[in-house]
N, C-alpha and C positions, 0 to 999 in steps of 0.2 A: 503493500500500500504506500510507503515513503512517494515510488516513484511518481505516484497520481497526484500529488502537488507539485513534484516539476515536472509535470508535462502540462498543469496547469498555469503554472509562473510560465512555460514556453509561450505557451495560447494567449498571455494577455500581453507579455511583450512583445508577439509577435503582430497582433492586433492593436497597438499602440499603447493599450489602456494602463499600464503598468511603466509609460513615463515619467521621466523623470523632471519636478519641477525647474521651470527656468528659471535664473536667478536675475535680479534688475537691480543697480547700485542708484537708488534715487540721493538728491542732493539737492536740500532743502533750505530756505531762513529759520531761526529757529522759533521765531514769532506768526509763524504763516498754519495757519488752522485748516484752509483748505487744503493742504498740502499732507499733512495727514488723515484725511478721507480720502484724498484719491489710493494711497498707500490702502490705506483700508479696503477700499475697493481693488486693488490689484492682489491684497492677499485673498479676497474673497474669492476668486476667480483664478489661484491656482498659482500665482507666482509667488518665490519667494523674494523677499524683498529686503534689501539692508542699505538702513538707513542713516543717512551721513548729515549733519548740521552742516549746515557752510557758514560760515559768515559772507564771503564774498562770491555772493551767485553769478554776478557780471563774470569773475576771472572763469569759471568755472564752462559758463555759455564759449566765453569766447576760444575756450582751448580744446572746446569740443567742436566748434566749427559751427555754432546754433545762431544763424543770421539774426539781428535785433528785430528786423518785421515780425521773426517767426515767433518773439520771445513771450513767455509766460513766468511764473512765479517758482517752478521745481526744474528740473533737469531727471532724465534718468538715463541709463547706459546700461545697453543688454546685449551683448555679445560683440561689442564693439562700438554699437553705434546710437544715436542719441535717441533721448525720447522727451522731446520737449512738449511740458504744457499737460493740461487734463484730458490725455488721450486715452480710448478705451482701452482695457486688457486684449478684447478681442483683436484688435489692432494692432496690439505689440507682439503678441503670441505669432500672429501672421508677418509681423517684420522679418523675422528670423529667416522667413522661406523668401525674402528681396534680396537676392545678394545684387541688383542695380542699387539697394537706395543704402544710403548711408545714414539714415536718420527720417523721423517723422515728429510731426507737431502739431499742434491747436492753441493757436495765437491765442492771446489773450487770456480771460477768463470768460468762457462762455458759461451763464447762468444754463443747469440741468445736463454741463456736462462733466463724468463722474467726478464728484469730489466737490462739486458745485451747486448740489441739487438743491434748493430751495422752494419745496412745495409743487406744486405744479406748472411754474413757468419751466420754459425749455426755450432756450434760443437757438436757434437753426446754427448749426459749425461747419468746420471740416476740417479732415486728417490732412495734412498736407506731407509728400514726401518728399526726400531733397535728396539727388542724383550724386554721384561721386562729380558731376562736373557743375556741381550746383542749382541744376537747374531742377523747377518744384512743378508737383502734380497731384492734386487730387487725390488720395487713394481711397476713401469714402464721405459721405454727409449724412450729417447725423441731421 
């Protein structure tokens, strides 16, 4: 009988379902409250998360290459490449499979996007991606 749990561990590895979680170094102010909800919402939904205070979030945007249009209040970095702003999980989880984009983002603070929910407004966003030669596209709207 031992073997009928690993040929069950094979089936769910082999089926994906027994991955392993992605890891996201976000990097936050340490007075920013939206900022950990959106963390809260990225643990919700399967990542793990480790989390850094920064004091100087400018130095930090700009050594990661996260253009000022693009900028929001956190930064995060998942397997290289950035995740600026209140972007969904589902969106980062699918970064991984861009190896075109170098990074994605959500200017600003859009009200009702994660980390930003405030009762039932929602303000229209979008994911924006930004290419290794800079150049930005679309990759959902919420």
């Amino acid at each position: 009988m031992p073997h009928k749990h690993l040929i069950t561990l094979a089936l769910l590895a082999a089926t994906g379902v027994a991955q392993a979680a992605q890891t996201i170094d976000v990097y936050r102010d340490p007075n920013c409250g939206c900022c950990k909800q959106w963390i809260g919402h990225l643990r919700d939904n399967g990542l793990t998360v480790n989390d850094h205070v920064e004091p100087n979030m400018s130095a930090v945007k700009q050594r990661l290459g996260v253009a000022p249009r693009l900028a929001s209040c956190h930064t995060g970095v998942i397997e290289g490449k950035f995740v600026e702003g209140h972007v969904p999980a589902e969106q980062i989880k699918l970064l991984a499979k861009r190896d075109d984009l170098k990074g994605i983002a959500v200017p600003g603070m859009p009200m009702g996007s994660p980390g930003m929910e405030m009762g039932d407004h929602k303000d229209a966003y979008q994911v924006i991606g930004v290419t290794a030669e800079d150049k930005e596209e679309v990759v959902a709207s919420y």
